[in-house]
C-alpha positions as a Markdown table, in Angstrom:
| # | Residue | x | y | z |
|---|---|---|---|---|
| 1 | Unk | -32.2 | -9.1 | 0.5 |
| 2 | Unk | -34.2 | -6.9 | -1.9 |
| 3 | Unk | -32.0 | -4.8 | -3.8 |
| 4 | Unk | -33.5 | -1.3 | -2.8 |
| 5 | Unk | -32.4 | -3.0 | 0.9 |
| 6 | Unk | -28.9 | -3.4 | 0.2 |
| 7 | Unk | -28.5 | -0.2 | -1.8 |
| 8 | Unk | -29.9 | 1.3 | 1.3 |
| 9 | Unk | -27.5 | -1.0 | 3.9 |
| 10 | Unk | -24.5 | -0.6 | 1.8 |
| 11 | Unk | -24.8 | 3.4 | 1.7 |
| 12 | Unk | -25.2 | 3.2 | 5.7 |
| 13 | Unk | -22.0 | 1.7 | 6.0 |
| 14 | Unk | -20.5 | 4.0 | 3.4 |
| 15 | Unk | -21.5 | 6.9 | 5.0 |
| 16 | Unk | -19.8 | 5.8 | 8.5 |
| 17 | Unk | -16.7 | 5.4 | 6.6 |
| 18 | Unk | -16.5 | 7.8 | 4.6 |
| 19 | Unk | -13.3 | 9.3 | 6.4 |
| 20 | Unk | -11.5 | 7.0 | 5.1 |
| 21 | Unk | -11.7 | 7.8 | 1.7 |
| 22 | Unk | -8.2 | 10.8 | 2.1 |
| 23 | Unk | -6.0 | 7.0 | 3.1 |
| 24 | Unk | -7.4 | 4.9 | 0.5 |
| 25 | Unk | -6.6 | 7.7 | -2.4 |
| 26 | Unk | -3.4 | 8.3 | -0.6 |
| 27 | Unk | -2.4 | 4.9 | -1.3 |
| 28 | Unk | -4.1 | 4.8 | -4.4 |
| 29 | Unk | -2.1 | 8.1 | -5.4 |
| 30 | Unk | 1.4 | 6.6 | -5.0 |
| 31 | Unk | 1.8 | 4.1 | -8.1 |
| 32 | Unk | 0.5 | 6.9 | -10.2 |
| 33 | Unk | 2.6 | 9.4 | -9.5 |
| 34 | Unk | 5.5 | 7.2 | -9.7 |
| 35 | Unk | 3.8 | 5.8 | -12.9 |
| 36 | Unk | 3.2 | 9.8 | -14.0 |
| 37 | Unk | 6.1 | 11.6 | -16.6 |
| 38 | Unk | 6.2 | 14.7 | -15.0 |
| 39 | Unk | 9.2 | 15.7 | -16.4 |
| 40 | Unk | 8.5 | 14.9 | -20.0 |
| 41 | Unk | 6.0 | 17.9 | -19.6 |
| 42 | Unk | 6.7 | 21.4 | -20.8 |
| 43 | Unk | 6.7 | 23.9 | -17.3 |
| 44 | Unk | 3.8 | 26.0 | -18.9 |
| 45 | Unk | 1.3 | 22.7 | -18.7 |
| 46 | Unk | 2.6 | 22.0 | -15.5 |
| 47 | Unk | 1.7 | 25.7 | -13.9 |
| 48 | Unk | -1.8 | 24.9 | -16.2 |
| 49 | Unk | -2.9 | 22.2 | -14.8 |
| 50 | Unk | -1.2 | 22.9 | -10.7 |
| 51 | Unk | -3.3 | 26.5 | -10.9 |
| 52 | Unk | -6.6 | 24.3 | -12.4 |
| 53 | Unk | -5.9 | 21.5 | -9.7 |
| 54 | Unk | -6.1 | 24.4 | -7.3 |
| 55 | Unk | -9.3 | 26.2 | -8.6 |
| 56 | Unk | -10.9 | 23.1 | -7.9 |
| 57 | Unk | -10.6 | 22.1 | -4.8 |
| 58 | Unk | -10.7 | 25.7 | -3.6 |
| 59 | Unk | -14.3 | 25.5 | -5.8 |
| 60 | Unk | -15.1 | 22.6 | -3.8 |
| 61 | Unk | -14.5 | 24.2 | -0.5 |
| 62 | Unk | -16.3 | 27.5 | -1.4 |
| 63 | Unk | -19.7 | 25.2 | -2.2 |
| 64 | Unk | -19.0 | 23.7 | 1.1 |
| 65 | Unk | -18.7 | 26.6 | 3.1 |
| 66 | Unk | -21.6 | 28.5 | 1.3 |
| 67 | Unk | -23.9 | 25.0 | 2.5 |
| 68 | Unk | -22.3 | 25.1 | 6.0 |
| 69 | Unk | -22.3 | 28.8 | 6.5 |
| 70 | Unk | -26.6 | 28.4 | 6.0 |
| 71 | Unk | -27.3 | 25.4 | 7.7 |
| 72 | Unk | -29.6 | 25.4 | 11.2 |
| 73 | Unk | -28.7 | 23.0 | 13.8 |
| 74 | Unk | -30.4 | 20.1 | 13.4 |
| 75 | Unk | -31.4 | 19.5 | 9.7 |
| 76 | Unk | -30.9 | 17.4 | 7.1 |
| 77 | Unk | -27.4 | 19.1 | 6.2 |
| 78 | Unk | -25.9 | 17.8 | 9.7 |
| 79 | Unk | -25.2 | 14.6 | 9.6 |
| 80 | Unk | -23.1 | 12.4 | 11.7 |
| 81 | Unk | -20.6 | 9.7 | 12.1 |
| 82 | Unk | -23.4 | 7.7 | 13.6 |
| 83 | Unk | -26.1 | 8.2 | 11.3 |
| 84 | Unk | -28.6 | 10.2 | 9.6 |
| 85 | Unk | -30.2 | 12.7 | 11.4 |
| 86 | Unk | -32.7 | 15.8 | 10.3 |
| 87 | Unk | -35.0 | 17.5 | 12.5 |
| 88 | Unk | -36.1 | 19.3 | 9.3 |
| 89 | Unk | -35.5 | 20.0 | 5.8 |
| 90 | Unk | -33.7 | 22.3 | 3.8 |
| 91 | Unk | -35.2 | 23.3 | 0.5 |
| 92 | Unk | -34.0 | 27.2 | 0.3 |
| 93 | Unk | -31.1 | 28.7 | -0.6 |
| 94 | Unk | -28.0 | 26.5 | -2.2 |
| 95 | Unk | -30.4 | 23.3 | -1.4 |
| 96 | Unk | -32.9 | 24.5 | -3.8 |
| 97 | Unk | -30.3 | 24.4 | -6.6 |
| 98 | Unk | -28.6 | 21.0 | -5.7 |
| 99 | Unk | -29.8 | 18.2 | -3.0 |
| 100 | Unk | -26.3 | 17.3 | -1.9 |
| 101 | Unk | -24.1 | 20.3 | -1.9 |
| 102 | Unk | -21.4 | 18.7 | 0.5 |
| 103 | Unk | -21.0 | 15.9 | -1.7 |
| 104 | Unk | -20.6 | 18.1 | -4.5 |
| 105 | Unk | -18.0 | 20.4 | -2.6 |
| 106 | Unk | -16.4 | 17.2 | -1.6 |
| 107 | Unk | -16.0 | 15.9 | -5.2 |
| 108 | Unk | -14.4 | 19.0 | -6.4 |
| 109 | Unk | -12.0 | 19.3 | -3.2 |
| 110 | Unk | -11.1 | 15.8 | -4.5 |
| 111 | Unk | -11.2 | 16.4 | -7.9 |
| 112 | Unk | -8.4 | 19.4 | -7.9 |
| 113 | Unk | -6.2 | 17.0 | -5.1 |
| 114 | Unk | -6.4 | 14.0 | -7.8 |
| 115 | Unk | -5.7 | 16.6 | -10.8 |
| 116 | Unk | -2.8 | 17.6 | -9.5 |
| 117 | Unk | -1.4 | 13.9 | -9.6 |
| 118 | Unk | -1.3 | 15.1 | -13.9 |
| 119 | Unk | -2.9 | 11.8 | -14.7 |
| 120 | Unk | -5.9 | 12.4 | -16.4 |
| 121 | Unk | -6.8 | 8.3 | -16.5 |
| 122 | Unk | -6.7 | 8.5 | -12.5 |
| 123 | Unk | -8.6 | 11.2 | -12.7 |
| 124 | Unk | -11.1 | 9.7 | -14.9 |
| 125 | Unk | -11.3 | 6.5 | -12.4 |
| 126 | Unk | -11.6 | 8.4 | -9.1 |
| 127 | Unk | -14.9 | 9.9 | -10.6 |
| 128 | Unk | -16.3 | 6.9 | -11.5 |
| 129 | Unk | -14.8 | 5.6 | -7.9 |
| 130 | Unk | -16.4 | 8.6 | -6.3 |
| 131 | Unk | -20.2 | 8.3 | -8.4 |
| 132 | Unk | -20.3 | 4.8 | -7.0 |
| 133 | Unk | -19.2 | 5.8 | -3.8 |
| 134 | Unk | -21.8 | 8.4 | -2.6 |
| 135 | Unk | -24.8 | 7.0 | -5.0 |
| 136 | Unk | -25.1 | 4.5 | -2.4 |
| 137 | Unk | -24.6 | 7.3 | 0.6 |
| 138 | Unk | -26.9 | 10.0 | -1.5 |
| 139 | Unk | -29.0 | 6.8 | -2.0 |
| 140 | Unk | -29.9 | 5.8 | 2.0 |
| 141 | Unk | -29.7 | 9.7 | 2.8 |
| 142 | Unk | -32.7 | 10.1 | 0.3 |
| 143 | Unk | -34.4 | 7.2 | 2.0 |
| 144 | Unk | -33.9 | 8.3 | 5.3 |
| 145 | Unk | -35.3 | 11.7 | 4.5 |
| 146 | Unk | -38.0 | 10.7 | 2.3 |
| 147 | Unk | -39.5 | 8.0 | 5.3 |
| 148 | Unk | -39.1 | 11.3 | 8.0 |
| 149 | Unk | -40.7 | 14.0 | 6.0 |
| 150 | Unk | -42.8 | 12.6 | 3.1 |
| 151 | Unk | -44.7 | 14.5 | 0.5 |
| 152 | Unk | -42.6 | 17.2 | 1.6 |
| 153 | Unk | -39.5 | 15.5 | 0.9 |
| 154 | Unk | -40.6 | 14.2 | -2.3 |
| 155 | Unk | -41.8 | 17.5 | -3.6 |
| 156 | Unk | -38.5 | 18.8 | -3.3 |
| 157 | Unk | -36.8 | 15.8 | -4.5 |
| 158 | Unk | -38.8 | 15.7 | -7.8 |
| 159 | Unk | -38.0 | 19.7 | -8.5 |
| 160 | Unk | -34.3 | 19.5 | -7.2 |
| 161 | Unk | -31.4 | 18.2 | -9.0 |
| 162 | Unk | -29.4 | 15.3 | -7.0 |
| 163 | Unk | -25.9 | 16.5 | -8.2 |
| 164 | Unk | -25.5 | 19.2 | -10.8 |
| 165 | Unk | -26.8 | 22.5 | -9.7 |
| 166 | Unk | -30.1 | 24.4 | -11.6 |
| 167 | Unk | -29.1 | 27.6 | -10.9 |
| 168 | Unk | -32.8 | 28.8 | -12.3 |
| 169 | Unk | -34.4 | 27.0 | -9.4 |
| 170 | Unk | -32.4 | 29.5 | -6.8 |
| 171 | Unk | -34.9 | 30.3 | -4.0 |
| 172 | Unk | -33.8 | 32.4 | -1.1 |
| 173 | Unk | -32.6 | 31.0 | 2.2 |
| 174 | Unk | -34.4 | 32.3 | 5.9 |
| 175 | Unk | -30.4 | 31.2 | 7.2 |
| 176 | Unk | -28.3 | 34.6 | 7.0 |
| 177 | Unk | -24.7 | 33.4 | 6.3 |
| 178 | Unk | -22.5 | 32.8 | 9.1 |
| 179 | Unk | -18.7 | 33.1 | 8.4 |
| 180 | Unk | -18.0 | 31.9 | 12.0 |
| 181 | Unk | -19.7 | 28.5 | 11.0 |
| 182 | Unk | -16.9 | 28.0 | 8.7 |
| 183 | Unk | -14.1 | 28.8 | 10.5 |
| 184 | Unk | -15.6 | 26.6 | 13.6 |
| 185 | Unk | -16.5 | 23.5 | 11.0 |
| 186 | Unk | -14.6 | 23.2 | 8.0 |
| 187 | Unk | -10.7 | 24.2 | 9.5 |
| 188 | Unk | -10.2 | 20.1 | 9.2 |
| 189 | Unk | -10.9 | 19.9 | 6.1 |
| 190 | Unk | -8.9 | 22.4 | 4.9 |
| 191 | Unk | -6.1 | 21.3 | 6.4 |
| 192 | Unk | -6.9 | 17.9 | 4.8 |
| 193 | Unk | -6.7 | 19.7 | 1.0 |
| 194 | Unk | -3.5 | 21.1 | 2.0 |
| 195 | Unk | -1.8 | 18.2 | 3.1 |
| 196 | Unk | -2.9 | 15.9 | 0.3 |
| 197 | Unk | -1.6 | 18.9 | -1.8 |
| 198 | Unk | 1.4 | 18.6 | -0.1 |
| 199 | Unk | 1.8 | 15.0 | -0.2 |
| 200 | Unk | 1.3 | 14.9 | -3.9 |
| 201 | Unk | 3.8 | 17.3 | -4.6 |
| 202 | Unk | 6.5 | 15.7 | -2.0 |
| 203 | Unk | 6.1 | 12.1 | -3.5 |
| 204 | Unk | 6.5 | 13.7 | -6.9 |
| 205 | Unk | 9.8 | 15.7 | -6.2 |
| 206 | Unk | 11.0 | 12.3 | -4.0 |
| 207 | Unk | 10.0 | 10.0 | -6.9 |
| 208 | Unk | 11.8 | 12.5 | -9.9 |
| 209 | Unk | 14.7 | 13.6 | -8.1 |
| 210 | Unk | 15.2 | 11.3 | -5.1 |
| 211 | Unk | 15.0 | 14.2 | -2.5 |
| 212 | Unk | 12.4 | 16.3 | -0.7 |
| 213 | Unk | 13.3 | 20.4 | -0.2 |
| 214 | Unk | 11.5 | 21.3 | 2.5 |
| 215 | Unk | 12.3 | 25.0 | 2.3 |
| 216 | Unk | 9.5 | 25.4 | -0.3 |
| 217 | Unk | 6.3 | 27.3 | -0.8 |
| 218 | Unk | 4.1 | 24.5 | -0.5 |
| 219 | Unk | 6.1 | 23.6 | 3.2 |
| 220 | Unk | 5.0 | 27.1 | 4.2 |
| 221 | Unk | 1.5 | 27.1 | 3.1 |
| 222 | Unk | 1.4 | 24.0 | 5.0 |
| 223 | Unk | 2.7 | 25.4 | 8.1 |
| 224 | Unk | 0.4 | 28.4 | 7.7 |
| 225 | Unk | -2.7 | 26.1 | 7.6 |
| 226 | Unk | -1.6 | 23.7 | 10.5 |
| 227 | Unk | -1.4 | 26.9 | 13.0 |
| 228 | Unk | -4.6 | 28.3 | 11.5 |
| 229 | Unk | -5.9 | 25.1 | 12.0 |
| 230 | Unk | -4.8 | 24.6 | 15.9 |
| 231 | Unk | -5.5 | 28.0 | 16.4 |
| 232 | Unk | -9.8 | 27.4 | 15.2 |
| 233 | Unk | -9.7 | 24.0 | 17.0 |
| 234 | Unk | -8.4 | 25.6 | 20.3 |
| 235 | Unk | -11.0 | 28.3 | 19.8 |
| 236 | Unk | -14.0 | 25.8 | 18.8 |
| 237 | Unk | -13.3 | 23.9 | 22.3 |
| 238 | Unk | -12.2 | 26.0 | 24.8 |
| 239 | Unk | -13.4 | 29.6 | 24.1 |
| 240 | Unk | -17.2 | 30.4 | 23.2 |
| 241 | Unk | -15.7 | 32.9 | 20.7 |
| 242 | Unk | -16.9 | 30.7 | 17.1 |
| 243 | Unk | -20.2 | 29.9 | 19.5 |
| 244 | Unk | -23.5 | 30.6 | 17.8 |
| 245 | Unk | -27.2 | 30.4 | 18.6 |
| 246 | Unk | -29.0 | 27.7 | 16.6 |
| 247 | Unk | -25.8 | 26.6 | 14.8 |
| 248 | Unk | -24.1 | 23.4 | 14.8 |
């Protein structure tokens, strides 16, 4: 098989599994922390570096949200489990400063979760884990979109950055921002942030001290996002409240 072929086949089958990426860094996560001397640290790098782990992922989820909350139903920024799909292409807005937004928002979200683990080595592997990860995906979703739309695509593609944002290439978006697009699409994943959060944070109190206090503030954040959560899924399926015209 040629080797733009399997680039191409291999990013496919990434891109259907890539919700399994949260178990495999969960698992991952777990010798580290054990491995990690929390305690040796002074309590003003801890706060550092717990406030910067959170400024990233909530960075990651605002790039997200500001992609979801100006995407149309059916274009290149809607995906599925299944497949590829685009009807047409976005090139305004936060598309004309970055090709892959949601990958981007995604790293971050991961980056702050795997900061928080105060390993700077994991840190520096679950990038390079995560570059070769979504090449291949960014890789068959550039194919995909360059074989549907063309010299349109490629236009684009030449002036656009794949990854790190141009700022200077900002055009404006037709798509007004819709906040009810976030609250009906990306309540999952922030209850996914918040767990991992919370799992980091358990394992590293159960590993240091032999005990979990759930009585904490990162058990009631928790609890806070898990009835937001319900309460936007509920919403999302059996009211028409978060229900929008030409919106995913």
């Amino acid at each position: 098989m040629a080797l733009i072929n399997s680039l191409e086949k291999s990013g496919n089958f990434l891109f259907k599994h890539r919700g399994e990426i949260p178990l495999v860094l969960f698992i991952l996560a777990i010798p580290v922390i054990y491995l990690t001397p929390v305690e040796n640290m002074s309590p003003r790098i801890v706060k550092t570096i717990t406030v910067l782990s959170i400024f990233l992922s909530t960075l990651g989820f605002v790039i997200r949200a500001i992609a979801i909350a100006t995407t149309p139903k059916g274009t290149s920024g809607r995906n599925t489990k299944k497949g590829q799909i685009a009807e047409s292409l976005n090139t305004k807005g936060i598309y004309s400063i970055v090709r892959h937004p949601l990958y981007l928002g995604n790293y971050f979200m991961w980056l702050g979760i795997v900061t928080f683990t105060f390993n700077w080595i994991f840190v520096i592997v679950i990038t390079l884990l995560f570059w070769i990860y979504y090449e291949r995906i960014m890789f068959a979703e550039e194919r995909f979109l360059e074989r549907k739309f063309g010299d349109q695509y490629m236009e684009w593609a030449n002036k656009t950055p794949a990854f790190v944002p141009c700022f200077r290439k900002y055009v404006k978006g037709d798509i007004p921002f819709s906040f009810k697009s976030i609250l009906r699409r990306e309540y999952s994943g922030m209850l996914a942030t918040v767990v991992s959060f919370v799992f980091v944070y358990d394992l590293r109190q159960y590993f240091h001290t032999g005990t979990i206090k759930p009585d904490t503030t990162a058990h009631y954040i928790l609890i806070v996002a898990l009835v937001a959560a319900l309460t936007l899924r509920s919403l999302k399926h059996y009211t028409g409240i978060l229900k929008e015209e030409g919106r995913s």
